[in-house]
C-alpha positions as CSV (number, residue, x, y, z in Angstrom):
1,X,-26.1,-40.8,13.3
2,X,-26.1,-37.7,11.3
3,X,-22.1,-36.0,10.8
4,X,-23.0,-32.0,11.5
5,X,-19.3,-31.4,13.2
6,X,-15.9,-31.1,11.6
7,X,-12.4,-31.8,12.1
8,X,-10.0,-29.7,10.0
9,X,-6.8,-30.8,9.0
10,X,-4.5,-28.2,7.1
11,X,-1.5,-29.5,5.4
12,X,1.1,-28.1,2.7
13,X,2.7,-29.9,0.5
14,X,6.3,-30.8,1.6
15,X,5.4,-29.6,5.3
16,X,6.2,-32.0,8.1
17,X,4.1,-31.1,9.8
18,X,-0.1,-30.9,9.8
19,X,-2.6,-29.2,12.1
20,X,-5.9,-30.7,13.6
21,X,-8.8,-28.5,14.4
22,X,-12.6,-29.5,16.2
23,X,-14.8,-28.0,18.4
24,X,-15.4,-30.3,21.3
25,X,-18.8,-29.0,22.4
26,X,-20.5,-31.2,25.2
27,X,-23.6,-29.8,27.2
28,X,-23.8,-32.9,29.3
29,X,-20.3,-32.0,30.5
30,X,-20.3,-28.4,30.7
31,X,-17.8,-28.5,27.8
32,X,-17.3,-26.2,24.7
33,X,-13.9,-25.5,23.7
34,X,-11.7,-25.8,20.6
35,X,-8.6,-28.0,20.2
36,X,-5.6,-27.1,17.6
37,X,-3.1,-30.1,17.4
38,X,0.0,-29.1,15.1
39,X,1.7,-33.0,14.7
40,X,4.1,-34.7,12.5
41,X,2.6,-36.3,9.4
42,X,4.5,-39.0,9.6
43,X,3.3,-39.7,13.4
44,X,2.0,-43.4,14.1
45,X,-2.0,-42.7,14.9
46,X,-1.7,-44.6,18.4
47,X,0.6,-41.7,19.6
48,X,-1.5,-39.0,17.7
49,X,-4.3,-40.7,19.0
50,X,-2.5,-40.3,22.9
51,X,-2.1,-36.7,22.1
52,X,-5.6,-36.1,21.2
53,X,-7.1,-37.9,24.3
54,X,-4.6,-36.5,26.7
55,X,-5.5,-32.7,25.7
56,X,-9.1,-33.5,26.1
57,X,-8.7,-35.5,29.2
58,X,-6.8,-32.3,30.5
59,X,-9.8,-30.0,30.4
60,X,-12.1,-32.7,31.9
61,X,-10.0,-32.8,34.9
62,X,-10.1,-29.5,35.9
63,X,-14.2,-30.1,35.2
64,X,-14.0,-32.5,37.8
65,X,-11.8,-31.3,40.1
66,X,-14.5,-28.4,40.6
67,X,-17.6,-30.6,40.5
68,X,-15.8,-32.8,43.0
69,X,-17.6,-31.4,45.6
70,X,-21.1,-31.3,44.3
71,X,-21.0,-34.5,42.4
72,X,-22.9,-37.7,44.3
73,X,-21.4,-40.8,43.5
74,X,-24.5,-41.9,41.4
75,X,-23.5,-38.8,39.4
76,X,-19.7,-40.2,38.2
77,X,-20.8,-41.1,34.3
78,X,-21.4,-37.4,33.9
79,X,-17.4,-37.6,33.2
80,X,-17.1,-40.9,30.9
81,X,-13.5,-42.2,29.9
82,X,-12.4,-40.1,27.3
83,X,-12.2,-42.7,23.9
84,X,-11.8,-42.0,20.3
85,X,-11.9,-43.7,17.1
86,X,-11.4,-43.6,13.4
87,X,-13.5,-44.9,10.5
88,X,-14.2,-45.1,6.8
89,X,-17.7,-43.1,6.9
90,X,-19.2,-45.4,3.7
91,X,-18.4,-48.6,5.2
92,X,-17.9,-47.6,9.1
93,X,-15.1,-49.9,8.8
94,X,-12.4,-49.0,11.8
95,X,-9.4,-47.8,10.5
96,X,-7.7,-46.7,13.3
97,X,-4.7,-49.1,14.3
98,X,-0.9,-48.6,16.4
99,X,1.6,-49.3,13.3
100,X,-0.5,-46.7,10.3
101,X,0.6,-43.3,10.0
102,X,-1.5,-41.1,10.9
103,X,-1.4,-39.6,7.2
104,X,-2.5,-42.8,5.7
105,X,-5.7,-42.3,8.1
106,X,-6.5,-38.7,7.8
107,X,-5.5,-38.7,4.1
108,X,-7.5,-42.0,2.9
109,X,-9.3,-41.7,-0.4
110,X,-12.7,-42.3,1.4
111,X,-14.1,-39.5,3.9
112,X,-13.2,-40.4,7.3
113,X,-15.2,-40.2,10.1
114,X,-14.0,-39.4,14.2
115,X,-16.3,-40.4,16.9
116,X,-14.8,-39.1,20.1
117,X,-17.5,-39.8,23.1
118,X,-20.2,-40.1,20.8
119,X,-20.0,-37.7,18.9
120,X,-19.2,-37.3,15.1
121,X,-16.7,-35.2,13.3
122,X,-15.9,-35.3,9.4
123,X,-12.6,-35.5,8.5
124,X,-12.2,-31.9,6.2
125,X,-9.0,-32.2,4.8
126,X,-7.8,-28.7,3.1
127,X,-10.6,-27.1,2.2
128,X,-11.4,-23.8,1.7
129,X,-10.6,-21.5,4.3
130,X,-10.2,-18.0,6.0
131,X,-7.4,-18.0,8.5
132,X,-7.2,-14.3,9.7
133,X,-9.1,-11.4,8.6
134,X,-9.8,-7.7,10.3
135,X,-11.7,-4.8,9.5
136,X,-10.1,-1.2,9.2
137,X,-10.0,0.0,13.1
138,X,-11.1,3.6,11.5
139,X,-14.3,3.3,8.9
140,X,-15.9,6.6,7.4
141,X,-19.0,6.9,5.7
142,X,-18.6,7.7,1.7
143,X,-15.1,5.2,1.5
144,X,-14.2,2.4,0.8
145,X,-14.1,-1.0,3.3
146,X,-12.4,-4.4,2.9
147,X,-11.1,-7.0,4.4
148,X,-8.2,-6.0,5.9
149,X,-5.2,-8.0,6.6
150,X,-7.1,-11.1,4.4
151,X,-5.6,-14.7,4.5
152,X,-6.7,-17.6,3.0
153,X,-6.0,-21.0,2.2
154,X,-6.8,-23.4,-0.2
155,X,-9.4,-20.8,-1.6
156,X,-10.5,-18.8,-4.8
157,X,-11.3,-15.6,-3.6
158,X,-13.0,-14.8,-6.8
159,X,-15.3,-17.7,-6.4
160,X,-15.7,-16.8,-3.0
161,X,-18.5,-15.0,-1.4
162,X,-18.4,-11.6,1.0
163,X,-21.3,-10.5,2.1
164,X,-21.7,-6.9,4.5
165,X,-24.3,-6.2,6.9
166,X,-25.1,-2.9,9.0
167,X,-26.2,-3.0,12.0
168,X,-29.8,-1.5,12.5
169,X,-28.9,-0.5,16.2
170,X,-26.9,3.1,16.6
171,X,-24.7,3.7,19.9
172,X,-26.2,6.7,20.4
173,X,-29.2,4.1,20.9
174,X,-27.4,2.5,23.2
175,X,-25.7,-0.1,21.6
176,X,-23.2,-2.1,23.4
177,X,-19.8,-2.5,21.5
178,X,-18.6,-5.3,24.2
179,X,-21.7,-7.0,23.0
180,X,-21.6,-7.4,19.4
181,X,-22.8,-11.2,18.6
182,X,-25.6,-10.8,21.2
183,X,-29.6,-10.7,20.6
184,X,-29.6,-6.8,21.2
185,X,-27.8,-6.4,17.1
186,X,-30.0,-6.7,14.3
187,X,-27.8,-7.0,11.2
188,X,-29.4,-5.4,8.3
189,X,-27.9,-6.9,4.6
190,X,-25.8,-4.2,2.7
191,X,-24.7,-5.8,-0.7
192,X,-22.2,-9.2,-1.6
193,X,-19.0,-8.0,-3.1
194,X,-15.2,-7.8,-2.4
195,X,-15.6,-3.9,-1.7
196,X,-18.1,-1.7,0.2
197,X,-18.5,1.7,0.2
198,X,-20.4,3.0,3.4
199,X,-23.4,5.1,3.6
200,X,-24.4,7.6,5.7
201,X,-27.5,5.0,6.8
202,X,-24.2,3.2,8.4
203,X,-23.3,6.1,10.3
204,X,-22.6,5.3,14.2
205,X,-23.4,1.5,14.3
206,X,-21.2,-1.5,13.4
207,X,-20.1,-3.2,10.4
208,X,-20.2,-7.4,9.5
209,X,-18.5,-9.0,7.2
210,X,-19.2,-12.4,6.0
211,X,-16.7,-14.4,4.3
212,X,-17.8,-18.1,2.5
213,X,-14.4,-19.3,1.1
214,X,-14.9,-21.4,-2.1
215,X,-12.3,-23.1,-4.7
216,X,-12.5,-23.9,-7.8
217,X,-13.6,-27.5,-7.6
218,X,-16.9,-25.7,-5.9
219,X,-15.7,-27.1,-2.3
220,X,-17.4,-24.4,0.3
221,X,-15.4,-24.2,3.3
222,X,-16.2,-22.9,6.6
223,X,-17.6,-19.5,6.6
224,X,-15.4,-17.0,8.8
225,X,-16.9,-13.7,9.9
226,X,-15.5,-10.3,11.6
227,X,-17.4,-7.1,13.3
228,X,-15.8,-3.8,13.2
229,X,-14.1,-2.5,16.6
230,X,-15.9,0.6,16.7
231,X,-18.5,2.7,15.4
232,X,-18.7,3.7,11.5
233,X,-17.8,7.6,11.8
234,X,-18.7,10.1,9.6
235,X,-16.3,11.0,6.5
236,X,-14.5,14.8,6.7
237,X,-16.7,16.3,4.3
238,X,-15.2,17.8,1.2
239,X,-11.8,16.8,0.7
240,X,-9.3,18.9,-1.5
241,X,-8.7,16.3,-4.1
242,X,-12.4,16.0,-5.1
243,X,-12.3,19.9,-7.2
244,X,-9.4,18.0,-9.3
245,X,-11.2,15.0,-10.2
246,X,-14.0,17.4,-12.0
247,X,-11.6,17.1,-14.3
248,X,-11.2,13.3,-14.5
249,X,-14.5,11.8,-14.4
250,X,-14.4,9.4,-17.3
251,X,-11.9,7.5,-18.7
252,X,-8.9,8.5,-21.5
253,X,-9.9,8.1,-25.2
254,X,-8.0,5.3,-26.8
255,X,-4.7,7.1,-28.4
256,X,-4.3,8.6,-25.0
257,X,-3.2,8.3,-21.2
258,X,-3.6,9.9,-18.0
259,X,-0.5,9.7,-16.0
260,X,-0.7,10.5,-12.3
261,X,2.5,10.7,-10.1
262,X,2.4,11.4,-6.4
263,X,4.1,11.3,-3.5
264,X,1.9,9.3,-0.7
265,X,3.9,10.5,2.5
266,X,4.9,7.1,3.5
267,X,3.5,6.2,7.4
268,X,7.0,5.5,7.9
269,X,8.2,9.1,7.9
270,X,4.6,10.6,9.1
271,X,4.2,8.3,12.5
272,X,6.4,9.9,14.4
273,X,6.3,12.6,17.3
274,X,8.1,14.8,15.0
275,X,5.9,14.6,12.2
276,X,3.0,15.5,14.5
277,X,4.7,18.1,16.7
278,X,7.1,20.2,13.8
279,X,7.1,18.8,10.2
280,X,2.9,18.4,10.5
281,X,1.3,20.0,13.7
282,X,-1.4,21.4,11.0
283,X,-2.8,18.0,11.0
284,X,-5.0,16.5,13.7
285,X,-2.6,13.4,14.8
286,X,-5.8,10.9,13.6
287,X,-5.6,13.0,10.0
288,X,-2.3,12.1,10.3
289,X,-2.7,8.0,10.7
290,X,-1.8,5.6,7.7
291,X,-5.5,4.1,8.9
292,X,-7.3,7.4,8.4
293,X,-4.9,8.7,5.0
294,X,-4.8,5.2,3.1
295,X,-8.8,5.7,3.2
296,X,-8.3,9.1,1.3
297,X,-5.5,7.7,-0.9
298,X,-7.6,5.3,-2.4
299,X,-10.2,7.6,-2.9
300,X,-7.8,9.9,-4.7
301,X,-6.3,7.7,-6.9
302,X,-9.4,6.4,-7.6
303,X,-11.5,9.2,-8.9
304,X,-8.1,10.2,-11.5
305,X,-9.2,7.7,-13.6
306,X,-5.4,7.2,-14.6
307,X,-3.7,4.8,-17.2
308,X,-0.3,4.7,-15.1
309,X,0.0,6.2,-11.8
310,X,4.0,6.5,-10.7
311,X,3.6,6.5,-6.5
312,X,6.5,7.6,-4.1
313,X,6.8,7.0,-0.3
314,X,4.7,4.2,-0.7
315,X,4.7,1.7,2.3
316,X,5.4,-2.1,1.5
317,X,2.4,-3.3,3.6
318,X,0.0,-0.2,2.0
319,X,1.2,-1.3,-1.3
320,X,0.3,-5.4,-0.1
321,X,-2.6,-4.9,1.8
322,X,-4.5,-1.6,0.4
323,X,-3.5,-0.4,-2.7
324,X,-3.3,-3.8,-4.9
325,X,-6.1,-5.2,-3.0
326,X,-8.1,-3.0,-3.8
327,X,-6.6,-1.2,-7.3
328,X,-6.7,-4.7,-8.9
329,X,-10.0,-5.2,-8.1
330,X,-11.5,-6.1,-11.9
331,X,-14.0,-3.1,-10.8
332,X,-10.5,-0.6,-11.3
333,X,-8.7,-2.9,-13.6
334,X,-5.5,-2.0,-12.3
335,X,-1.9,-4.4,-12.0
336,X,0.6,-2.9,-10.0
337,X,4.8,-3.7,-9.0
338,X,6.3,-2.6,-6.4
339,X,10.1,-1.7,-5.8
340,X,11.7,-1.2,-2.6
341,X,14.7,1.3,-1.9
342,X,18.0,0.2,-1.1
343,X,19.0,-1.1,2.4
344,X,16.5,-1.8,5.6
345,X,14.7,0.8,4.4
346,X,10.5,-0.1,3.7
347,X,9.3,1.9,1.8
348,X,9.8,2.7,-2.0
349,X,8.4,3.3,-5.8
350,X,4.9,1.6,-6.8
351,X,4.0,1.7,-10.2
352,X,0.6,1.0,-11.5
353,X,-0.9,0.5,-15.2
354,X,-4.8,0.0,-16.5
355,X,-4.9,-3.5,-17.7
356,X,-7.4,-2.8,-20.8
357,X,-5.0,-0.3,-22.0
358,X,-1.2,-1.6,-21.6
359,X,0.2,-4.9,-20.8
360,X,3.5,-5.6,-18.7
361,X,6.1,-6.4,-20.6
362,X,8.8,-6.6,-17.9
363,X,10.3,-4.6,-14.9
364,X,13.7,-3.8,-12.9
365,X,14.7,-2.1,-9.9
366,X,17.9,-0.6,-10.2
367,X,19.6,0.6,-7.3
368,X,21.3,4.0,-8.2
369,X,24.5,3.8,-6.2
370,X,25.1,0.1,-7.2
371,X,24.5,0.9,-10.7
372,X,27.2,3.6,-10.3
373,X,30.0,1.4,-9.0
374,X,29.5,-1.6,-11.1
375,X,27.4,-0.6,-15.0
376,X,30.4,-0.1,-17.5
377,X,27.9,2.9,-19.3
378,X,28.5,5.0,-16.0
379,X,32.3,5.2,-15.9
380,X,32.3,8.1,-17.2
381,X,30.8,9.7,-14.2
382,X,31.9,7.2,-11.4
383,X,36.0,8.4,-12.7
384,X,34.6,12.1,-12.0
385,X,33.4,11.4,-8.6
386,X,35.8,8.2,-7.5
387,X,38.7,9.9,-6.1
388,X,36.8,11.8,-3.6
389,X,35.6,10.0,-0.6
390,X,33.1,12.1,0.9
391,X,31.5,12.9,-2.6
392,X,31.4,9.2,-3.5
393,X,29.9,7.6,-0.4
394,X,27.6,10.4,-0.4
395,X,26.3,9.7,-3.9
396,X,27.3,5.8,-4.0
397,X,25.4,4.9,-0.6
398,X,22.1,6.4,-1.0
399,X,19.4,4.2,-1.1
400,X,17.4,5.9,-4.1
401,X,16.1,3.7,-6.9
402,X,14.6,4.0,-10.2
403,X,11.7,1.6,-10.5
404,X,11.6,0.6,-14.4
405,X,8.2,-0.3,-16.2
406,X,7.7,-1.2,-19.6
407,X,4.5,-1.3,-20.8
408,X,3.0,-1.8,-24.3
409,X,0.2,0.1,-25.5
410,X,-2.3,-2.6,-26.8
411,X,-4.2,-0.9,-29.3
412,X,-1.1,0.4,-30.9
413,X,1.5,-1.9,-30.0
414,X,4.1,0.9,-29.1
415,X,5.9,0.8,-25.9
416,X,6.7,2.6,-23.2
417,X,9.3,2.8,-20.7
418,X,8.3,4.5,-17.4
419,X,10.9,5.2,-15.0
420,X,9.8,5.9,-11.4
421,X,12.0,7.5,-8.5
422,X,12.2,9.7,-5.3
423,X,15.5,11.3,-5.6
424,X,17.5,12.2,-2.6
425,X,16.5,14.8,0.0
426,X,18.6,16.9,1.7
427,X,18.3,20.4,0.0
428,X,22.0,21.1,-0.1
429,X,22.6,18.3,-2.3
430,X,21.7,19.7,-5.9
431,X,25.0,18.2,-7.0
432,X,24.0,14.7,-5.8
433,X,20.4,14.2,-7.6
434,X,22.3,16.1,-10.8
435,X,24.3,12.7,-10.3
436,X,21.8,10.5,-10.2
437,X,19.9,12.0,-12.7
438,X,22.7,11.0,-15.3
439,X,22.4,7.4,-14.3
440,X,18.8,7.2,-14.7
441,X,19.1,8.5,-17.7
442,X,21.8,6.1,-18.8
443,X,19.3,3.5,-17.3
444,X,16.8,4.9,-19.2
445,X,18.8,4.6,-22.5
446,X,20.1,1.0,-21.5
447,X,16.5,-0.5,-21.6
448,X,15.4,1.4,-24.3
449,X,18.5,0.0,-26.1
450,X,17.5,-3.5,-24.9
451,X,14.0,-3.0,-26.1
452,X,14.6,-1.9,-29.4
453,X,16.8,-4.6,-30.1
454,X,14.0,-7.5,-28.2
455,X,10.6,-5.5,-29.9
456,X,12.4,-4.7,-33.4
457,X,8.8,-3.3,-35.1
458,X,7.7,-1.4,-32.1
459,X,8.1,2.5,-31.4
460,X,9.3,3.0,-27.6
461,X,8.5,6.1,-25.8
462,X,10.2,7.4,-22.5
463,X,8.8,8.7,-19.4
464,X,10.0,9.6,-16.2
465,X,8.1,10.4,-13.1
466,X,8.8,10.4,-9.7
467,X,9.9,13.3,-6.8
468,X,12.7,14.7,-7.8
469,X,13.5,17.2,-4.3
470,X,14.6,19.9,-7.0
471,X,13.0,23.3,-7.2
472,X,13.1,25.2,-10.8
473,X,15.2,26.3,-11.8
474,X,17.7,23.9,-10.5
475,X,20.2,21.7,-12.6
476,X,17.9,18.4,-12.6
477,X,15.1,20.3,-14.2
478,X,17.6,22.3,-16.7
479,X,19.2,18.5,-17.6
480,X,16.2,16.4,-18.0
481,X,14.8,19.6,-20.1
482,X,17.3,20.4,-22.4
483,X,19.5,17.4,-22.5
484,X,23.2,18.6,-21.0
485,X,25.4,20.0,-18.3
486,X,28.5,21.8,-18.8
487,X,31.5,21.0,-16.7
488,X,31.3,24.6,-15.5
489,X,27.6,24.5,-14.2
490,X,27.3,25.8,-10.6
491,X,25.8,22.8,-9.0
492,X,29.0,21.1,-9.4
493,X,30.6,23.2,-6.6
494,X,27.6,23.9,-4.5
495,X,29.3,21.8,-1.1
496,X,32.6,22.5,-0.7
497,X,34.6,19.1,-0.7
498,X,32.4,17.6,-3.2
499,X,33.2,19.7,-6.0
500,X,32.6,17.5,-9.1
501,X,35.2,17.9,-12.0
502,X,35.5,17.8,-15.6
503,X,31.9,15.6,-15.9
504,X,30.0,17.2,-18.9
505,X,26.6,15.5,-19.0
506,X,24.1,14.8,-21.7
507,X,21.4,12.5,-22.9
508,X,19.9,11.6,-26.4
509,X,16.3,12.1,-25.0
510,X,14.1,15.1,-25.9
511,X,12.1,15.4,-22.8
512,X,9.5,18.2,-21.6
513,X,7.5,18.5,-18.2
514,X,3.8,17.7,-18.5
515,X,2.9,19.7,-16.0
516,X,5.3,22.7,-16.5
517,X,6.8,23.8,-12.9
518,X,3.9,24.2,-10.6
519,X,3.7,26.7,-8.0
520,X,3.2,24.2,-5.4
521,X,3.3,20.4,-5.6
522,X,4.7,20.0,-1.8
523,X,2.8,22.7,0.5
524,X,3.8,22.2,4.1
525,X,4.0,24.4,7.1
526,X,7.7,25.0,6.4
527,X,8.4,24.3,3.3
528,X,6.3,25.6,-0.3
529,X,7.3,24.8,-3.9
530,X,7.3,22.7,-6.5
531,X,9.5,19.5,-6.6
532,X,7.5,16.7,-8.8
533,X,7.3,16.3,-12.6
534,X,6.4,14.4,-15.2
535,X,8.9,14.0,-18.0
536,X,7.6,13.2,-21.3
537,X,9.0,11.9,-24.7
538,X,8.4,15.1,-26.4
539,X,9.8,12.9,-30.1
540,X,6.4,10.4,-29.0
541,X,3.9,12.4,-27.4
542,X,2.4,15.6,-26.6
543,X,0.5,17.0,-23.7
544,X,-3.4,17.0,-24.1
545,X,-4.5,17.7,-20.7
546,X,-3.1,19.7,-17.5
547,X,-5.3,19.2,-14.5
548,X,-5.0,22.5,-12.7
549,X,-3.5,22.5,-9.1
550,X,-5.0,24.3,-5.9
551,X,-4.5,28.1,-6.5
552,X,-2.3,29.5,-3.8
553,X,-5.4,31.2,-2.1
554,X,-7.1,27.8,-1.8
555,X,-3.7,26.6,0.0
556,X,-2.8,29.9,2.4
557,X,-6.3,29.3,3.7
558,X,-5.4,25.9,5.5
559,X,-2.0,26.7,6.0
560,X,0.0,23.7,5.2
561,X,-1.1,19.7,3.9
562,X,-2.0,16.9,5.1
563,X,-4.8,17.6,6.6
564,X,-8.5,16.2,6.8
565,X,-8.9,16.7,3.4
566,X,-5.6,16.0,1.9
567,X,-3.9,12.8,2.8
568,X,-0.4,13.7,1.4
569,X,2.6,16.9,2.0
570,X,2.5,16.2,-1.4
571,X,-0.2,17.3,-4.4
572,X,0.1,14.7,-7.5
573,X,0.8,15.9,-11.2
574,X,-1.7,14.9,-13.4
575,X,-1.8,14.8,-17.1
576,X,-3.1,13.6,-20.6
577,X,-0.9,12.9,-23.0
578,X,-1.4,11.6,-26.6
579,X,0.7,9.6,-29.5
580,X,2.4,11.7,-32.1
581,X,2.1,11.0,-35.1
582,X,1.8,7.5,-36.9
583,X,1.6,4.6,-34.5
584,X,4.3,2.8,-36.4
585,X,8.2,2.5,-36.4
């Protein structure tokens, strides 16, 4: 008899326990269900063997408690005793006895065979395999589409096989959404890769994806498959970013690199009833949905063609499930870390580099306030702050960060340090992000310290990107800039009761901003200015390339972002920057 069925077991090494998976389909007995056992590996195979039988013999029960009525007593073999066995499928030998472990069975060097009321199952122990996948509940024609929410185990996904189908039925022809595996869908081949972009031919019918998981010993496992919910909607048309990326069609020349930083508008701070009613009611609350932005993110970041982009406000499960999914695609050639803010909070600092150009060569997160209490190169400035309570637990218990990158440039061999933040918010706290600027930039010098001393023959450059919640002219902007703060500088007694004393600041960094000071790089309904820079190593590098922002015209006229066409509050700085000088030490 011919084996066509299988029987999946999935185990992990060092797990107790193992699962047991079959279809038990039997027309005779108006049967067709699927049985998941999770058991102990170590169980002896006459009580797994109990187990199996008495889940099966469950279902047939309730088969024959409703046939009991109709069923003549000529007609009682339709429900046969329920039996099972084991065996070695080259030599059919049974295998199956009370004292062997039911590991020693499932596990045996030769395939294994179950015959459970005639019928035969293959023992498929670990192979390739999809456990859960989804498609995006919102897909627009002209963006991207993947598998969403993608798990596999034992699998290559490299080696394994996605293929996308359309189907040729429209519901404005009447398709049936309830009815998606049925005869009434045609499913018309689209193309086989990890990534799709959808056409307008797409447009109001339903999207298939086929997934054949394969390893790298060529093992094929069983192929999974997923539909869209809903129909494939038209995209919003001209989007804001799209004028921008005129300027960034191709690629950077080899001496050079296009830095991007941007704040995303994390969906942690934009799903909420406030966001839709008073911070955002410009935006259509579906414009306003991680599921509808994240599609315009990518397609953003994408078309910048950047070397590093420095991202803000970025979700941990956009960052796992979107943005490195699809980023590191070898298509994009991007690698990407990801550092969380301090406490519960989850959200924080994503950093992302173009693997032909740069190579990681390590990264930190450093959490500013710790940093403050406990690093012996900030005592200076935690013995200014220490004695006052209020000032000190509202500059020691922020959750800010700095995300640290360091990167080295392969063709030249120099490296460069990229430090990534979102500085604290409130607008009356000038005093507080003039704090934690000084500890970056004591991080900053720390690791360049470190890497001078690890990477002796190699220049190191500086850069720091991020959202700084400072407008120019303001005290962050003047430090970063021109490399000091007097004792005396306003900002030190902007809140009364946190007046800072006697802390004169400076750094041995000679930084400019790529991008100047912007009109605009945050453009809400109640709020307009710049507060996002790139910082640049001006000793290293110089600026090549400024890609122009939205004029203020362009802006007025939709009143405030996000909107359809822009998928942050926040417009990203973008710049070319080049090597100075000779390459070497």
């Amino acid at each position: 008899m011919e084996t066509k069925n299988k029987a999946i077991v999935k185990h992990f090494p060092e797990d107790p326990i193992f699962s047991f998976t079959f279809l038990f389909n039997h027309p005779n007995l108006g049967v067709q269900r699927q049985f998941n056992l999770s058991r102990p590996i170590e169980e002896p195979s006459s009580q797994f063997k109990t187990r199996l039988l008495g889940n099966i013999e469950k279902v047939l029960t309730k088969k024959r408690k409703r046939k009991a009525n109709q069923t003549e007593e000529g007609e009682k073999d339709l429900f046969p005793e329920v039996q099972a066995t084991f065996s070695n499928q080259t030599c059919s030998n049974l295998i199956l006895g009370d004292d062997v472990a039911i590991k020693d069975i499932l596990f045996a060097d030769n395939e294994v065979v179950m015959n459970l009321m005639g019928h035969e199952y293959l023992v498929d122990v670990n192979p390739p395999m999809v456990e859960s996948a989804r498609l995006q509940d919102q897909i627009m024609s002209g963006f991207l589409v993947y598998p969403y929410k993608l798990k596999v185990n034992f699998s290559d996904l490299s080696l394994s096989t996605f293929s996308w189908f359309a189907s040729v039925e429209k519901f404005h022809d009447g398709l049936d959404p309830r009815a998606k595996t049925s005869p009434q869908v045609t499913w018309a081949h689209r193309q086989d890769s990890y990534l799709y972009r959808v056409t307008d031919e797409d447009k109001g019918g339903l999207l298939r994806l086929v997934i054949r998981p394969k390893n790298s010993q060529n093992r094929e496992g069983l192929i999974f498959e997923t539909i869209s919910k809903g129909e494939v909607s038209a995209g919003p048309g001209l989007c804001g970013f799209e004028a921008r990326q005129a300027f960034t069609k191709t690629k950077t020349k080899t001496d050079e690199l296009r830095v991007v930083t941007y704040n995303l508008l994390a969906d942690l701070y934009a799903d909420s009833e406030y966001s839709r009613t008073v911070l955002h009611p410009q935006c259509p609350p579906y414009a306003l949905a991680i599921e509808y932005r994240k599609q315009l993110l990518l397609q953003e970041l994408i078309g910048y063609n950047a070397d590093i982009l420095c991202l803000q406000e970025v979700d941990a499960k956009v960052f796992d499930l979107d943005l490195c999914l699809v980023l590191e695609e070898p298509q994009y050639g991007f690698q990407g870390t990801f550092a969380s803010k301090g406490g519960s909070v989850n959200e924080g600092e994503a950093c992302f580099w173009r693997t032909d150009k740069f190579e990681l060569i390590e990264t930190e997160r450093v959490v500013l306030g710790e940093s403050l209490k406990t690093k012996d190169y900030v005592k200076d400035i935690l013995s200014s702050i220490c004695e006052n309570d209020q000032l000190m637990a509202n500059v020691a218990e922020r959750s800010t960060i700095v995300q640290l990158v360091v990167l080295k440039h392969k063709s030249s061999e120099r490296l460069v340090i990229v430090a990534n933040t979102h500085m604290y918010f409130k607008p009356e706290a000038d005093h507080v992000r003039l704090l934690q600027s000084a500890v970056i930039l004591r991080e900053l010098a720390e690791k360049q310290k470190k890497m001078t001393f690890a990477h002796p023959k190699c220049r190191i450059s500086v850069m720091i990107c991020g959202d700084f919640n400072s407008t120019p002219p303001c005290g962050v902007f003047e430090y970063y800039t021109k490399g000091s703060i007097a004792p005396d500088h306003p900002e030190w007694r902007v809140v009364e009761g946190q007046v800072v004393n006697d802390l004169n600041l400076h750094h041995q960094f000679k930084l400019g901003s790529a991008c100047g000071t912007p009109e605009y790089t945050n453009f809400t309904i109640t709020f307009k200015d710049c507060l996002d820079y790139i910082f640049y190593d001006k000793d290293s590098m110089k600026v090549r390339e400024v890609v122009p922002f939205p004029s203020k015209e362009e802006l007025d006229e939709i009143q405030g972002i996000p909107n359809i066409g822009y998928p942050s509050d926040h417009l990203p700085c973008i710049a070319t920057l080049a090597w100075n000088g000779d390459h070497s030490v």
